[in-house]
N, C-alpha and C positions, 0 to 999 in steps of 0.2 A: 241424246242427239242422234238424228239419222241420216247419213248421206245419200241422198235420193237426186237421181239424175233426172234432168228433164230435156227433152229435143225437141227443141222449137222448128217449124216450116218455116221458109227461106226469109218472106219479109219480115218475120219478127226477129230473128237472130240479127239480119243487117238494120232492124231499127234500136236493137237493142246493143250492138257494136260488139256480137259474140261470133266464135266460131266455135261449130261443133254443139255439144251438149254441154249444160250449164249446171254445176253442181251444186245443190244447196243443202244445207246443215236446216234441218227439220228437227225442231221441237214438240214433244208430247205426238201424240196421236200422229199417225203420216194418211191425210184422208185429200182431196183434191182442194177442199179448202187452205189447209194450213200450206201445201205445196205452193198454191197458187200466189196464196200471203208473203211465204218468204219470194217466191220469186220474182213478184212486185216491189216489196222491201227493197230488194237488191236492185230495179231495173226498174225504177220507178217512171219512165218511159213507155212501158207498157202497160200500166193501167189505163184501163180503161179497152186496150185493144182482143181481151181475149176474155172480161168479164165486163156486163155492163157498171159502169163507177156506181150509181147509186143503186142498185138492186145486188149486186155483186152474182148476178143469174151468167152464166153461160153465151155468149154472144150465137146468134143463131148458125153461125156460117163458119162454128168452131167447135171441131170433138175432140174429145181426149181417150184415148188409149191406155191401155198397161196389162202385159203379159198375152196379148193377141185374142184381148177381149174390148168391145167398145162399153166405157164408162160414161158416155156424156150423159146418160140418163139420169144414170145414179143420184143420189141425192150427196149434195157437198160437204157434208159431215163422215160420209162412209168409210170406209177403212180401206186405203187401197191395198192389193194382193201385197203378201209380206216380201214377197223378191223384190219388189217397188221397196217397200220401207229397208231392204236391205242394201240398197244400191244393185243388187242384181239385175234386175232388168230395168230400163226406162220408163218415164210415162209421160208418155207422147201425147203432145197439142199439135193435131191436125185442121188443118185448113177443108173445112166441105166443100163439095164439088157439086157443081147445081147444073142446070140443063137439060138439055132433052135429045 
């Protein structure tokens, strides 16, 4: 098991009734999929808000971070950096900023 933290943007912590960063016990591989799985597991509230429900794709207007590199490209089986699977650093689901 891995303790891997995750910091959610404002309105999904107050949808999800957290303060602060949310810690989940990760099973097998720590890659954005399995993170995302338990963190849905646990806050089943936000499904749907940060991946789409039936494609399980990335919502457009939503990246993810870890170690002050952008992952949202990545493919959702990757391996996130080992400070991520160590609890060292976070990995952060950010809100996109759109505009001009």
């Amino acid at each position: 098991m891995n303790a891997v933290r995750v910091k959610l943007p404002a309105h999904l912590r107050k949808l999800a009734q957290v303060d602060g960063e949310v810690a989940l016990e990760v099973s097998g591989p720590v890659t954005q999929r399995s993170v995302l799985d338990a963190l849905e597991a646990r806050h089943p509230v936000l499904r749907g808000t940060i991946r789409d429900h039936t494609t399980l794709r990335r919502r457009a207007f939503v990246r993810f971070f870890a170690c002050e590199e952008d992952l949202s490209h990545d493919e959702p089986d990757a391996l996130l950096p080992a400070a991520v699977a160590a609890g060292r650093e976070p990995f952060l689901v950010v809100g996109a900023m759109a505009g001009g």
